[in-house]
N, C-alpha and C positions, 0 to 999 in steps of 0.2 A: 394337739391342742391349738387351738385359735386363740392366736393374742390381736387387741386392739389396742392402737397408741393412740394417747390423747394429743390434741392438737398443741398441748400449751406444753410441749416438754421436747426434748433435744433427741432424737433417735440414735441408734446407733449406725456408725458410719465403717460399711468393709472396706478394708483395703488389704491388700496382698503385697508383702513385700518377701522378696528373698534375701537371704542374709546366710552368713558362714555359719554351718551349725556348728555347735559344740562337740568337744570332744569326747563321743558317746559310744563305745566298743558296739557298733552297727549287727545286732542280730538278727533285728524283724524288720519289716517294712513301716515308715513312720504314719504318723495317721494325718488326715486333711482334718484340719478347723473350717468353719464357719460361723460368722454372726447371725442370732436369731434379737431376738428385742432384749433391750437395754430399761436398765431401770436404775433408782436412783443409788442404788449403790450394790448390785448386781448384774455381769454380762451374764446371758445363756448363750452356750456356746453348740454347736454339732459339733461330735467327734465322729468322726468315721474313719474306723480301720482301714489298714494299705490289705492288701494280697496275704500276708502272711498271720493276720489276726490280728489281736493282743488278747491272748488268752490270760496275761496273767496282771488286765486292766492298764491304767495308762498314765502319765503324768502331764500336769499341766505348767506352766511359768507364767507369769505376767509383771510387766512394772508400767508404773506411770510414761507419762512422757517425759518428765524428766529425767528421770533415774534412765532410760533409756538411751536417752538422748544423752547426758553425762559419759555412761558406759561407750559410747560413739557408735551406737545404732546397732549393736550387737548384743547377742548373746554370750555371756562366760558359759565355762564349763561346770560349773557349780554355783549352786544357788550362792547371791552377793545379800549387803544390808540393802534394803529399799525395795529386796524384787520377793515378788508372793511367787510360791509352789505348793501346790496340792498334790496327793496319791491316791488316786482311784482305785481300788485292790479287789473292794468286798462287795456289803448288798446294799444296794441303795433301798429306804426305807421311806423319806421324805419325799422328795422330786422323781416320783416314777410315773407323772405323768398318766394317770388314769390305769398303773397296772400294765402300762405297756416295757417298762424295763425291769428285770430281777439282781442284775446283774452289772457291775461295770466288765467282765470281760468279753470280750466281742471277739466273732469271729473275722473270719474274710470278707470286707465292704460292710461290715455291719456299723449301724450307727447309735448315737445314742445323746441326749440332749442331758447334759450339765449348765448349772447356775452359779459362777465364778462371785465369790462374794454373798453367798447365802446358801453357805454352807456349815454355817455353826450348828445346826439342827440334822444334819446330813449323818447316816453310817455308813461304814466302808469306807472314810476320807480319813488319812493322814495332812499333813503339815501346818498351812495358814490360811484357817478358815472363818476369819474376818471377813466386816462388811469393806467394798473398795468405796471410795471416795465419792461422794455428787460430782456430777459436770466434769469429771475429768477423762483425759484420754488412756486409753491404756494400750498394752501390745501383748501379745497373747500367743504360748509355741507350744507344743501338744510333741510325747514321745509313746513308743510303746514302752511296757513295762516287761523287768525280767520276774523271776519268782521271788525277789525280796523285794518288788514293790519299787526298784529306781530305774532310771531309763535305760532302755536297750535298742534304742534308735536313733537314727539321726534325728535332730530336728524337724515337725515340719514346716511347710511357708507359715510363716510370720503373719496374725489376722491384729488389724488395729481396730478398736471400737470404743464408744463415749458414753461415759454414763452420764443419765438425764438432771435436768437440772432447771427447773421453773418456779413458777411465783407460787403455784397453789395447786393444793395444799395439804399432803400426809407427809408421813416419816415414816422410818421403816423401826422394825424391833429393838434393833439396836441404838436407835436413837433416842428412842423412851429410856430404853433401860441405864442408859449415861446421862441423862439430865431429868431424873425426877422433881429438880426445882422448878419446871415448867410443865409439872403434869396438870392440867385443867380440874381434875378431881381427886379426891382420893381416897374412891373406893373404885369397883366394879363388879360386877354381876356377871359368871361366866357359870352357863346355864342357868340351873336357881340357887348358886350360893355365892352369897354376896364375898368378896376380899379387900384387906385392907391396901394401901397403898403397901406397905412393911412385905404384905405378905405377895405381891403381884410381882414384884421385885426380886423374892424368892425365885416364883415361879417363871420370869425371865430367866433367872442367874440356873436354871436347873437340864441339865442334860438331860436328854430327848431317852439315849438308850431301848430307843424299841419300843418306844410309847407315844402311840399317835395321839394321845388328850394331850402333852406336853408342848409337841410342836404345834397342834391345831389351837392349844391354848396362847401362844407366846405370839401368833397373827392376830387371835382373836383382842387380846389386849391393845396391840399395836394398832387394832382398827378401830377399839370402841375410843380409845385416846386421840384420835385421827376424829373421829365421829365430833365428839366432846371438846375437840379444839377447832370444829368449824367447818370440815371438810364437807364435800359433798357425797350423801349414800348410796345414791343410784348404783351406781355399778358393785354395789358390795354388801348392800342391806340382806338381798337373799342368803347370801353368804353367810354372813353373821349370824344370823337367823336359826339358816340351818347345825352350823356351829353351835349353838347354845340347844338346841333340842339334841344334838348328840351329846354333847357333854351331861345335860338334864343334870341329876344331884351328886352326878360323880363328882369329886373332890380332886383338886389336880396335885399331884408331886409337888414338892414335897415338902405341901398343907396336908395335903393326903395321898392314898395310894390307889386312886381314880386310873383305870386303863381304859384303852382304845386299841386296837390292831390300827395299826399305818395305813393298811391298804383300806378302811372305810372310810381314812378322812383325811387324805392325802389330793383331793380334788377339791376339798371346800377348804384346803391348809392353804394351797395351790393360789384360788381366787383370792383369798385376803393375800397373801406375800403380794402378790400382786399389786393390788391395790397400793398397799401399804408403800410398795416401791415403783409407783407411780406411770406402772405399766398399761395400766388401767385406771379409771376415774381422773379426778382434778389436779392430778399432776405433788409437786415435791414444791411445801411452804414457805422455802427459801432459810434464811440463815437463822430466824427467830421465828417460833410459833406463832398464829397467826392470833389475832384477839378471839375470845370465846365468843361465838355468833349470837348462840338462841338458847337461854336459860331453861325455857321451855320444852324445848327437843332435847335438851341434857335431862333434863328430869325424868322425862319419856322413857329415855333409853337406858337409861343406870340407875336409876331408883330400887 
């Protein structure tokens, strides 16, 4: 997948550091991190397996820079307060990337593109799978996994990257869904049925479980309130668009019991996260929602 960063937002910056790894009964070969694009409260990261696989998927760690930096630039041996850990195990159904991953277990060199931070919609993930902070720095170490799912490797190098953080202007999912006092409307139209604010909220608050209208719905939301609070559409109107002709009178969880298979709208869920977490388009609206631009184009679009 082809991502484009906009000028107005903070990219994410590699660095490689080594550091002592934790104390992790060494069976497999550890896997290589790399940073791909950064968004406003999401890394993607490349995992790529050492020599010996991880057949049985992989784990991740990450803390701010502080809590890092506190800890004295290391890693514990088990997850502490303040540091995020995820378990890759199962199928990933969300972020597969146009159908190109089934699977988080990888063989020998194989690799495979996870989103640290936008993973509440993800299956096959254990632990904390919150969104990470705007503009902040993070540190980020990847192990293989044994068959119940916790590391069986050493550590590998240490990848540091920044989430973005500029004047203008979307939010991501999660930021709608914790401050409905500054939704711009309150209704929306996802495909052709109209919902109240009561009930979009629901359908934020509702687990994915193998339903691509849920997660394509919960971008869609996050984009038309991005729309509606001023943003710019260019890079996401398609999107959207196409979003509402696939949803059409399906009714979404759990207003209704509206489906989707993953793998048909996991490319147009893709574009708007995106968007929304300022990967693409006019960047992350800063600390307070931006003022509502065009009454006009609100009408247009949600009526």
């Amino acid at each position: 997948m082809t991502f484009r960063y906009s000028t107005s937002i903070v990219t994410a910056v590699i660095a490689v550091v080594f550091l002592a790894a934790p104390a992790v009964h060494a069976t497999l070969d550890s896997p290589a991190l790399s940073l791909e694009a950064a968004g406003h409260a999401k890394q993607t990261i490349m995992v790529t397996a050492g020599t010996s696989g991880a057949p049985d998927g992989f784990t991740i760690w990450w803390m701010d820079e502080a809590t890092y930096n506190a800890n004295g630039g290391t890693w514990p041996s088990s997850p502490i307060p303040g540091m995020g850990h995820a378990s890759f195990t199962g199928t990933p159904e969300l972020n597969t990337w146009g159908g190109m991953y089934s699977s988080f277990s990888l063989g020998s060199g194989e690799s495979m593109r996870i989103e640290i931070g936008d993973l509440f919609d993800e299956s096959g993930v254990s632990g904390m799978v919150g969104e990470l902070e705007y503009g902040k720095t993070y540190y980020f170490v990847g192990f293989a996994n044994d068959a119940q799912g916790a590391p069986a490797s050493v550590a590998s190098p240490t990848i540091q990257g920044q989430t973005t953080e500029s004047m203008n202007c979307t939010y991501t999912q999660g930021y709608w869904k914790t401050h409905e006092e500054v939704w711009p409307v309150g209704s929306l139209t996802l495909g052709t049925v109209v919902y109240t604010q009561a009930e979009l909220l629901l359908i934020l608050n509702q687990s994915v479980m193998g339903n691509g209208l849920v997660s394509l719905a919960h971008q869609l939301i996050a984009a038309k309130l991005n729309l509606a609070n001023g943003a710019d559409d260019a890079a996401v109107i398609a999107a959207i668009n196409a979003a509402d002709a696939m949803i059409g009178a399906l009714v979404v969880p759990p207003i209704g019991a509206g489906y989707l298979a993953p793998g048909t709208t996991s490319m147009t869920t893709q574009t708007m996260d995106d968007y929304n977490n300022g990967i693409i388009g006019p960047g992350h609206c800063g600390g307070v929602p931006a003022e509502q631009k065009s009454m006009g184009n609100i009408k247009t679009l949600f009526r």
